[in-house]
N, C-alpha and C positions, 0 to 999 in steps of 0.2 A: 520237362523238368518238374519236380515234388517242389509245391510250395515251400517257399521260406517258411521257417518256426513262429514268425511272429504273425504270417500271413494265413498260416492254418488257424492259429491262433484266436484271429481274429473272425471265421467262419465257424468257429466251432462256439466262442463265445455269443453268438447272431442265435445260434440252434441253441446253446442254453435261455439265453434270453424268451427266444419262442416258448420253449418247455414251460421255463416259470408264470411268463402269461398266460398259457395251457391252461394250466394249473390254476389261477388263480380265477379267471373265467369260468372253468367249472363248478368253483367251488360257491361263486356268486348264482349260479345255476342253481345249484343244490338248495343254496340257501330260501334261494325264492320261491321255487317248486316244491320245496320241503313246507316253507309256511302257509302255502297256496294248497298243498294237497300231503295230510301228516301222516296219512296212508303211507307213501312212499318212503320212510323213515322205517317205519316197521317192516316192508318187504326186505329191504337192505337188512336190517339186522335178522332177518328170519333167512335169507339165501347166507350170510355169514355164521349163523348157526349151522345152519344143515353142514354147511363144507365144513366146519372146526369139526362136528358131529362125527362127521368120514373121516377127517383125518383120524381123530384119539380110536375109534373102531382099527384104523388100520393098524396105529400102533399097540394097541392090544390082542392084536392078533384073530380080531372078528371081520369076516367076511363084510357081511351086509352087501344091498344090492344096491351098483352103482348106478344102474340104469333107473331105480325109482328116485334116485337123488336126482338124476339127470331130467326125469320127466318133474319132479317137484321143483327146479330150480327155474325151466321153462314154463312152468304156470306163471310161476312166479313175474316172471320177465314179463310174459303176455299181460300180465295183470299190471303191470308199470307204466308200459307202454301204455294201454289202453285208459289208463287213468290220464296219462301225460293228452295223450290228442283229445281226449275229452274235456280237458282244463284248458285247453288254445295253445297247448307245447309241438313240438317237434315230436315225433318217437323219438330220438334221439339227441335230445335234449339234454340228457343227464351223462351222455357219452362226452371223451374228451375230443374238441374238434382240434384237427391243425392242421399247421398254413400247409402242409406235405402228408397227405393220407397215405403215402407209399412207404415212408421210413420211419413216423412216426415223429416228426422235425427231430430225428438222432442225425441226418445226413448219412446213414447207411443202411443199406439191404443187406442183410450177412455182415461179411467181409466185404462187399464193396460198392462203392460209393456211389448214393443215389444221383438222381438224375436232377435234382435240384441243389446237390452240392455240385453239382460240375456248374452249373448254371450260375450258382457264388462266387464259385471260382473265377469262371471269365467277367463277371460283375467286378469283383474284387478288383481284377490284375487291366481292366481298362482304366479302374477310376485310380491305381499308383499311377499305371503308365503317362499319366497329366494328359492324356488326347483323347478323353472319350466324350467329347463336342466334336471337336476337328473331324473327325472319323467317318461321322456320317455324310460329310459331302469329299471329301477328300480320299478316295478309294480308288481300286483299279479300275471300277466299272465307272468312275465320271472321267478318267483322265482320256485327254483328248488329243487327239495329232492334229489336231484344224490348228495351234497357235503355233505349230515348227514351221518355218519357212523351208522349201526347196530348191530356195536359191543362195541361201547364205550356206557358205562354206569355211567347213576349218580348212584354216590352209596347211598345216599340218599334216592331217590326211585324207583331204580330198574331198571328205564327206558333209552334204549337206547339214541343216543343224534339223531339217526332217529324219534323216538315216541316222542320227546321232544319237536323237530321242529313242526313236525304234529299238536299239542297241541296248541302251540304258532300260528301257519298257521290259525287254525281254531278258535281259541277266537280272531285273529286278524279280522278276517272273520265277525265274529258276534260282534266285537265292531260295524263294521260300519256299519252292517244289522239294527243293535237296536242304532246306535247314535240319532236319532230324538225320540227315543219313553222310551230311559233310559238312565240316567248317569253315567257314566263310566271314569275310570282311567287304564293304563296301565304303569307297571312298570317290561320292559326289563333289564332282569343282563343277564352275564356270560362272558367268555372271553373275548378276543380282536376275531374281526373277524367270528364270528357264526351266523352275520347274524341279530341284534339289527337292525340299521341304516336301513337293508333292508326292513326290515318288518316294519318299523313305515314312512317309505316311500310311501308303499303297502296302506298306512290306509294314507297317506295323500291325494296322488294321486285320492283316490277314494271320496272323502269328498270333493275334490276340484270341480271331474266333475258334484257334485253336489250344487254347489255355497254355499258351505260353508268356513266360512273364518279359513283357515288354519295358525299359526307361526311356522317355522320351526328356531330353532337357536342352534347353537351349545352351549356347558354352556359356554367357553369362553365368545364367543359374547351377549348370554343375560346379563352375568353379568356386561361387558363393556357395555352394552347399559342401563342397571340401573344406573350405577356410573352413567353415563352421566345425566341420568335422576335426580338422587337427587341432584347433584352437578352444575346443569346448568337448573334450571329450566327457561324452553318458551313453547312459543306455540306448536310446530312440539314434542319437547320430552315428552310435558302432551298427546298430543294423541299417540305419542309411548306408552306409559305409559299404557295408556286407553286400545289400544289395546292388549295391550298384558297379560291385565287380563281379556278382555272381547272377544277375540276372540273364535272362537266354540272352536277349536281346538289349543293347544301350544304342540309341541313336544321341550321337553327338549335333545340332544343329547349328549353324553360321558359327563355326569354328570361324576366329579370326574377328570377330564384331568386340569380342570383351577386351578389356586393358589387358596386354598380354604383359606380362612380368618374367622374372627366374619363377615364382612361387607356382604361376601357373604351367610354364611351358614342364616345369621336373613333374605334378603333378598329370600335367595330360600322358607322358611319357611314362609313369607309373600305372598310370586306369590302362595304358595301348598297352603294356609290355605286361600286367596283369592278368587283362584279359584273355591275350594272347597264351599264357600259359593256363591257363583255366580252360582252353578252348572254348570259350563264350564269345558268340557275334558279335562285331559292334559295326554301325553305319556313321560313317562321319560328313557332313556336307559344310561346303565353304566357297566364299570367293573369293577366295586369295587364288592365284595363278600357282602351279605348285613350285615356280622359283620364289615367290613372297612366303608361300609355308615354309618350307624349308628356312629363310631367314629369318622366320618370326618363332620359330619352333624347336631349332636345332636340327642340323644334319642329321644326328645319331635319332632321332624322332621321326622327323622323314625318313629314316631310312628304314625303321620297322615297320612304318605301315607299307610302303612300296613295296617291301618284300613278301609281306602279310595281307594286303588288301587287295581287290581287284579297282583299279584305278577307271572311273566313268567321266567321260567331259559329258556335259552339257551347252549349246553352242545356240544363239539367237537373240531375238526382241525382246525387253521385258514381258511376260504376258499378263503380268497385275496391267500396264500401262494398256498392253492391248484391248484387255477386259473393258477399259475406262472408259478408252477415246477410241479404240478403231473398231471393236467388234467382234474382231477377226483378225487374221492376219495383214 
């Protein structure tokens, strides 16, 4: 997905910033080196002679040779330099330094975009996404099968809450395998604590290192930041707005924790049926049983994501409780 307008926006304004500091760094450069050695004052204006020199020769239609300019200009330089490291400078001292020697802090090579603009990019779209602490222990590579038991069963169908996980582990797996090449929804239930949060973590974390724009919110906080949005409408809450029906990815979290109201249930069913037309993913986890969503949400609400989402139970021990007191399973 191409960043948001506000989110280019604000990458591009980071690289003007850089520029003006460039700039303003050199020029305290000059200043110093200049009073320090007044030589250098006069090579500068004798290499901007010579070039003005060439150019009005060219416009009047006289030859001259470019290669004695060329060799006079390189005296010239040598003599710079050579003045600079004899005073305690750098050669390159009076060159402009930046934080990107590759693009010039513009954020491009050509037509396209340096290797430290992609780098902003995923900078940028972890610190929207509200999870870029969580991330670093909460990934694919710490989630663990040691806290699923192999003896607790859904009785439903049969499967341990070990094969349960596994199940979920792996279509979590393959949402983001296939996120760029098919549409997809995920719709995490089961207890408190088996492991929802972790795994839609797993699936953001990996979508991010791929500069895609992830929203993480808890339902509390999206639903306060909607209030906000219909009851205070400006500019900063129409592009909240914006993105949070337009971003690749929205993970909904403990759906069912917030005061559910009319205000909020028409609201969640506008962000799903949205979404859903935008083709934009969204992850939803909750413990409510999905006969308690459906009555806290509306049929015709359950009924879009069921037919739109792929539905994952989750099935076992709390494992925060495990972590505490048992260790282990």
């Amino acid at each position: 997905m191409a960043l948001q307008n506000f989110q280019y926006d604000t990458i591009m304004r980071e690289y003007s910033r850089r520029q003006s500091q460039s700039r303003r760094e050199l020029e305290e450069r000059r200043r110093e080196a200049f009073h320090k050695i007044p030589r250098l004052a006069e090579i500068d204006e004798e290499v901007a002679s010579l070039s003005a020199g060439r150019a009005r020769s060219l416009l009047l239609g006289k030859g001259g040779s470019l290669d004695e300019l060329k060799e006079e200009i390189a005296r010239l330089s040598f003599e710079r330099r050579s003045l600079l490291e004899q005073n305690g400078f750098s050669a390159d001292y009076l060159e402009p330094h930046y934080f990107c020697p590759l693009c010039q802090d513009t954020g491009y090579i050509g037509s396209r975009k340096c290797s430290c603009f992609k780098k902003a990019e995923i900078e940028l779209l972890y610190t929207q996404s509200n999870l870029s602490e969580v991330l670093e222990k909460e990934n694919f590579e710490h989630f663990s099968f040691d806290w699923y038991s192999d003896t607790i069963k859904n009785e439903a169908t049969g499967q341990s809450a070990l094969e349960t996980a596994r199940h979920a582990y792996n279509a979590a797996r393959d949402f983001v395998r296939n996120f760029d090449s098919s549409f997809q929804n995920l719709f995490l239930y089961g207890s408190t604590g088996v492991g929802k949060t972790f795994l839609s973590h797993c699936i953001a974390r990996e979508l991010l290192k791929t500069s895609h724009c992830v929203l993480y919110f808890s339902a509390y906080d999206l639903f306060e930041r909607m209030a906000e949005t219909a009851f205070a409408r400006n500019e900063k809450n129409k592009a909240d707005e914006d993105l949070i029906y337009d971003c690749d990815l929205l993970i909904i979290d403990d759906l069912g924790t917030e005061l559910t109201n009319s205000f909020v249930s028409s609201e969640l069913f506008f962000c799903i049926n949205e979404r859903i037309a935008r083709r934009k993913s969204t992850v939803i986890s909750t413990n409510l049983s999905l006969e308690d969503f459906s009555a806290a949400y509306s049929e015709r609400t359950f009924s879009r994501i069921a037919s739109n989402y792929q539905m994952l139970k989750l099935i076992g021990k709390d494992i925060r409780i495990q972590k505490l007191f048992l260790g282990g399973k």
